[in-house]
N, C-alpha and C positions, 0 to 999 in steps of 0.2 A: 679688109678681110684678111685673118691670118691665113697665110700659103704655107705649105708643106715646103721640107726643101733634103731630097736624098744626100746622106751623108753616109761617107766612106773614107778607111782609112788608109794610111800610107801603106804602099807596096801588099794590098788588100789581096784574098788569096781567089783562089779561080771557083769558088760556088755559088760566089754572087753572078758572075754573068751565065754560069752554066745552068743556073737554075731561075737567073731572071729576077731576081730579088735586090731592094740596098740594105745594106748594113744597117742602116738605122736611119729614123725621118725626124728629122725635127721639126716642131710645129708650137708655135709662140716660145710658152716656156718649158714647153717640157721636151725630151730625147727619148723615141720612141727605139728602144734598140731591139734588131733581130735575135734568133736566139744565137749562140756561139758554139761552134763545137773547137776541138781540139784537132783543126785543120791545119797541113802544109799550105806553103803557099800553091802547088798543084791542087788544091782540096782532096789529097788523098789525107787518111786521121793516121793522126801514132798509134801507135802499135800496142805501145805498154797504157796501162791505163794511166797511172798517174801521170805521165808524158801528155799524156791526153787533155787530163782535166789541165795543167797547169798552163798548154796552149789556149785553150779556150780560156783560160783569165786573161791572159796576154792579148789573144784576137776583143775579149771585150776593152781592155784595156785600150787597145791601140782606134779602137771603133771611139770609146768614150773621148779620146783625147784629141779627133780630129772635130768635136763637138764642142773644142772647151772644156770637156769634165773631166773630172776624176770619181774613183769610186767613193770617193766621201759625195759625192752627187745624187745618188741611187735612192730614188725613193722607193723602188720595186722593186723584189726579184723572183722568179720560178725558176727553178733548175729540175730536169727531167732525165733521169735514171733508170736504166737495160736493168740493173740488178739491185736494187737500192738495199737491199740485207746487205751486203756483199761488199759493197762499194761505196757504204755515207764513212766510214771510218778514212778512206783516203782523201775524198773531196774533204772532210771537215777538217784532216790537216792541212790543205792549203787552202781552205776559206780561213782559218785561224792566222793563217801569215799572213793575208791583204787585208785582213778586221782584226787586225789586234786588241784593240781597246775599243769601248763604246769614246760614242752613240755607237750600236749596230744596224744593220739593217733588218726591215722583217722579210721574211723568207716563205719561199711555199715547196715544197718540195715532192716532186711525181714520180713514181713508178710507171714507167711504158716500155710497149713492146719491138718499138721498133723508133730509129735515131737517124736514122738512113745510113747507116754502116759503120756512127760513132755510140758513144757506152754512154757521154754525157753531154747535153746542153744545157746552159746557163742564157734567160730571157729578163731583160732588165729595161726599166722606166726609170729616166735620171731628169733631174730638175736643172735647167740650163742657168750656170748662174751671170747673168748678164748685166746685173745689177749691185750697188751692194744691198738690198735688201733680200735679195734670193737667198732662201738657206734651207735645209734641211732637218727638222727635229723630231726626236725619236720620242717616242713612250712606251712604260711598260709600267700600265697601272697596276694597283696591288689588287684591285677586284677579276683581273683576267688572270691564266692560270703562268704561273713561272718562267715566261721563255728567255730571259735574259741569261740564266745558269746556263743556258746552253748553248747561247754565243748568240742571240736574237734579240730585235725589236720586234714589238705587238704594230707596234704602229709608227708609222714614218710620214712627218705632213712637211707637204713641198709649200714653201714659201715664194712669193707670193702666188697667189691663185687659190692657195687653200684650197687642196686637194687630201685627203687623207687614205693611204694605202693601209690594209690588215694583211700580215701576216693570215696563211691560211689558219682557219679554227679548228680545230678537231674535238674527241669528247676529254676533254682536261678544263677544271677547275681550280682555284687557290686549295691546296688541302687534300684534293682528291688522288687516291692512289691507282688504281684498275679502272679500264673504260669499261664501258657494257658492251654486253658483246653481241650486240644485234644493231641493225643498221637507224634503227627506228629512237633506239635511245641514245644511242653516238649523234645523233641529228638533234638533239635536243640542248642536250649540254651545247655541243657544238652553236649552234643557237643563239643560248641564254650567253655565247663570249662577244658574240656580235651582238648582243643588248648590251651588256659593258664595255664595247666599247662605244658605241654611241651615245651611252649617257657620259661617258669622259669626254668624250669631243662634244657634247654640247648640242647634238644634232640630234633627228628623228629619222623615221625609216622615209618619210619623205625625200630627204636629202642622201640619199642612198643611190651612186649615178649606174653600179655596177656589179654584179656579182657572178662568180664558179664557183661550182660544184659539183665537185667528183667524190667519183661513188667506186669501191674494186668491187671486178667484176658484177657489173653492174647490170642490172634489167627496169622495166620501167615498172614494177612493183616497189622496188629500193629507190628509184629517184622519187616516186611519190609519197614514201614516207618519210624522205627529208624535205620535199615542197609542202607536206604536213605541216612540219616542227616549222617549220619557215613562215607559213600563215599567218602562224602568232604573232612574229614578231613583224612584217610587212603590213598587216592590214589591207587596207586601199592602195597601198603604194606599189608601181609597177615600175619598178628599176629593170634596167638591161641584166638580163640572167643567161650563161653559157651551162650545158651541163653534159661533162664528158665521165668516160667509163672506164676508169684506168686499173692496171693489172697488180699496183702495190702503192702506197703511202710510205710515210717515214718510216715506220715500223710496220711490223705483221698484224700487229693487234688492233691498227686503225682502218675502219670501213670509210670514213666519210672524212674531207675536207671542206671547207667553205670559205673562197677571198672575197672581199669587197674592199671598193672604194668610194669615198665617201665627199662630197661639195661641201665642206664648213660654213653653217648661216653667216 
């Protein structure tokens, strides 16, 4: 039976013991990593924000490399944002310095109200490469809607295990200019990119091990008409679903997100 095994990095800072948590667990092949903020080693955060975001690549950096990885490893990421209007134009300059070129990663990115006293965390799933067959490969088919222009992967599959991560989905398709602006048809489209991408990987909603779904400001009228639009494409199949209520998305104009991941037949 695989065991879990807590993993921490050199000269780790003081939030892991003061709040009881490890850095990250790794468990067979994959590196479960916690999320990151922009801590000293006291776990007090910088000050300035960019200061901020650029520690917290460094705390995942120094977390990934006492794992073996590096960020070419990262089959996952969510990163959670105090002000995301405000503050995606900095973090995207120094996501742009550690992703220079593809493959890139897929990404999900939250608005929330509270960090515990930092602006940004960054939460990541990296592929342990312990093998030479472990690797990481990206996709970004032409039936999903453009995320590559914008420095992302649709889709990132950890080798071996054949696990496939989505980038979260929002209402964007090939072609499409304006979302709708109700939470009922943002849940649709949003939807029909998680049909595409399951017919690229080869898979059904059977093989579906995982899914969130966030909704801004959220009530349980607006989660039930994205577990609507989600019916269609589920059927019988009952994957693990989380469903939180967060206070902004990548942009203002987006109500709904949706990640899953996916077991390759």
């Amino acid at each position: 039976m695989t065991k879990r095994e807590a993993v921490f990095p050199a000269n780790r800072h003081a939030l892991y013991d003061a709040h009881g948590y490890s850095a990250a667990v790794r468990s067979g092949d994959f590196l479960f990593v916690s999320g990151q903020v922009g801590s000293r080693t006291d776990g007090t955060p910088e000050s300035d924000f960019e200061a901020q975001v650029r520690l917290a690549f460094a705390n995942l950096e120094a977390t990934l490399a006492a794992a073996g990885c590096t960020l070419d490893d990262i089959v996952d990421v969510t990163s959670f944002h105090t002000d995301p209007e405000n503050q995606m134009a900095t973090v995207m300059a120094v996501k742009d310095e550690k992703f220079p070129q593809a493959p890139l990663p897929n990404w999900t990115a939250l608005g929330v109200n509270w960090l515990a006293g930092f602006d940004f965390e960054i939460k990541v799933t990296a592929r342990i490469p312990a093998d030479p067959s472990a690797s990481v490969k990206r996709r970004n088919p032409a039936t999903m809607w453009d995320m590559a222009s914008g420095g992302f992967s649709q889709i990132s599959v950890g080798e071996p295990g054949r696990i496939a991560f989505l980038s979260g989905q929002i209402a964007a398709s090939p072609g499409s200019v304006a979302a709708p602006k109700d939470v009922a048809g943002q849940a649709k489209l949003a939807t029909a990119s998680l049909a595409a991408a399951l017919e690229e990987l080869e898979a059904s909603a059977q093989d579906i091990v995982m899914m969130r779904v966030y909704v801004v400001n959220a009530t349980t009228e607006a989660f039930q008409q994205v577990l609507t639009a989600l019916r269609d494409l589920l059927g019988d199949a009952k994957p693990s679903m989380t469903t939180i209520g967060v206070q902004a998305l990548y942009t203002p104009e987006i109500l709904v997100e949706i990640e899953m991941a996916v077991r390759l037949p």
